[in-house]
C-alpha positions as CSV (number, residue, x, y, z in Angstrom):
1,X,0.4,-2.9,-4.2
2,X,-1.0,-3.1,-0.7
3,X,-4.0,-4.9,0.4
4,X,-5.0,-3.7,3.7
5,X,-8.6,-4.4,5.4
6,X,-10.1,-1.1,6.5
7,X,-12.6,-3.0,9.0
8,X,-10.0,-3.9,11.7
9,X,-11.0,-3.9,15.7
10,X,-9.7,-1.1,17.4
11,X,-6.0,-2.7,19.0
12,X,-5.4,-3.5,15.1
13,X,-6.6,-0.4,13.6
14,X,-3.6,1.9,15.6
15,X,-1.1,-0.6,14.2
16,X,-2.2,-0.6,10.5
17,X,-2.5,2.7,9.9
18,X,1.0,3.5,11.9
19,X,2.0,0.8,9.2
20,X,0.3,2.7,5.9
21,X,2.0,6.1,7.0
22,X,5.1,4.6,7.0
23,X,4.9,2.9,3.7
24,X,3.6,6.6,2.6
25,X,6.7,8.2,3.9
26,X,8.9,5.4,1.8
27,X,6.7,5.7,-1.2
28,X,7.1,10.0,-1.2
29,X,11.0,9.4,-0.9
30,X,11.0,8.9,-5.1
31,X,7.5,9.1,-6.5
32,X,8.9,9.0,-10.3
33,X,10.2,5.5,-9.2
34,X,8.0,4.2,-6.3
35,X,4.1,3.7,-7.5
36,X,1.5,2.9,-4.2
37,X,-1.8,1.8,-4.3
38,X,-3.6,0.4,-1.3
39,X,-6.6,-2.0,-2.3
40,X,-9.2,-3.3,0.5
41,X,-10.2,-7.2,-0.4
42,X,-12.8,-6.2,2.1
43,X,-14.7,-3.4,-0.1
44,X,-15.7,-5.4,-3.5
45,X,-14.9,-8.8,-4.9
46,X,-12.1,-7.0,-7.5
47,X,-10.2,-6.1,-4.9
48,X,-10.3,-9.5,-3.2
49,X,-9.6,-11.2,-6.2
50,X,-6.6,-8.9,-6.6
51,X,-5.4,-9.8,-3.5
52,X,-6.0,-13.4,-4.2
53,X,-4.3,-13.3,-7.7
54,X,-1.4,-12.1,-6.2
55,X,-1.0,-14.7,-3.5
56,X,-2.1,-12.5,-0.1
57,X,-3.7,-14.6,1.9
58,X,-6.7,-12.9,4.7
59,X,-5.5,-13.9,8.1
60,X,-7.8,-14.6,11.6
61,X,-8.2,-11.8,13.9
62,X,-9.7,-11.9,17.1
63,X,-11.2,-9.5,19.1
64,X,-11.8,-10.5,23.5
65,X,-14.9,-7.2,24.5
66,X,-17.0,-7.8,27.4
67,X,-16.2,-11.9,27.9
68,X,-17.0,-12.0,24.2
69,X,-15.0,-13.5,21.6
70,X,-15.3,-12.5,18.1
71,X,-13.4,-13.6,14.7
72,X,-12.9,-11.2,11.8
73,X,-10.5,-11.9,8.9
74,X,-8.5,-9.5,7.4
75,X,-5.6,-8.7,5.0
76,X,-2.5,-7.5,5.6
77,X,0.2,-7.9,2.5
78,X,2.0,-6.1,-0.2
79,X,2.9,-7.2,-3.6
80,X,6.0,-5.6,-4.6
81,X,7.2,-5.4,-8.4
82,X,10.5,-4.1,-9.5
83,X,10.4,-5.0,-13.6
84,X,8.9,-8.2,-14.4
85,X,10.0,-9.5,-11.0
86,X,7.5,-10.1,-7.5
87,X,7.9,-10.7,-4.1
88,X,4.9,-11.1,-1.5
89,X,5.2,-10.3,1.7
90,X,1.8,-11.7,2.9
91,X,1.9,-10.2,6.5
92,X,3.1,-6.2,6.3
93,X,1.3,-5.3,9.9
94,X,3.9,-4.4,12.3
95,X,5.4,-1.1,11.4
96,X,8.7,-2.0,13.5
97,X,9.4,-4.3,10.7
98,X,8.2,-2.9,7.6
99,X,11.1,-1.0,6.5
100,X,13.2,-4.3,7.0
101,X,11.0,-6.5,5.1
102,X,10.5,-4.1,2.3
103,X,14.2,-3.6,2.0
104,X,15.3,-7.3,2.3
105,X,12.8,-7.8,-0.8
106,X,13.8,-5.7,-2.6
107,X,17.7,-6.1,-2.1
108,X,16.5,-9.7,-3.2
109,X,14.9,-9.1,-6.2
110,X,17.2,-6.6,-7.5
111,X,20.3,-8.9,-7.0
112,X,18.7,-11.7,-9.0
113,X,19.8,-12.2,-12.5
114,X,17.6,-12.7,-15.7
């Protein structure tokens, strides 16, 4: 599950949504074994309590326009589940490392044993 804030300023808006395509791409690899669903903890109280339940955490963005400063929190994680097993990653935004942070998760939770 990813939990993404659609209201983003502008600088952060090209970043997240080079971010979702890529995760996309991954997802469309094996769809009979790789489920996706974006949530935004910004459109309704469910999805922010989804978000919260699963320990992502909103984080501070700000925006400099015209000598103005402005403050806008937003989320950024993913919740991944492989069985009865979960990682977090609570800050997915840079598409340079998604791949790597997916795949170090996973490799993680699918060398535990139990």
């Amino acid at each position: 599950d990813a939990f993404y804030s659609t209201d983003v300023p502008g600088e952060h808006k090209a970043r997240l949504n080079l971010t979702k395509e890529i995760l996309k791409e991954i997802a469309n690899i094996n769809r009979s074994k790789v489920e996706l669903r974006f949530y935004d903890p910004d459109a309704n109280e469910v999805n922010k309590k989804k978000a919260d339940e699963a320990g992502i955490r909103s984080m501070t963005l700000e925006k400099q326009e015209r000598g103005a400063a402005s403050i806008k929190q937003a989320y950024f994680g993913i919740k991944l589940t492989v069985g009865s097993k979960t990682a977090i990653i609570p800050v997915a935004y840079l598409a340079e490392g998604i791949e790597y942070q997916l795949l170090s998760n996973l490799k993680k939770m699918l060398s535990k044993t139990g």
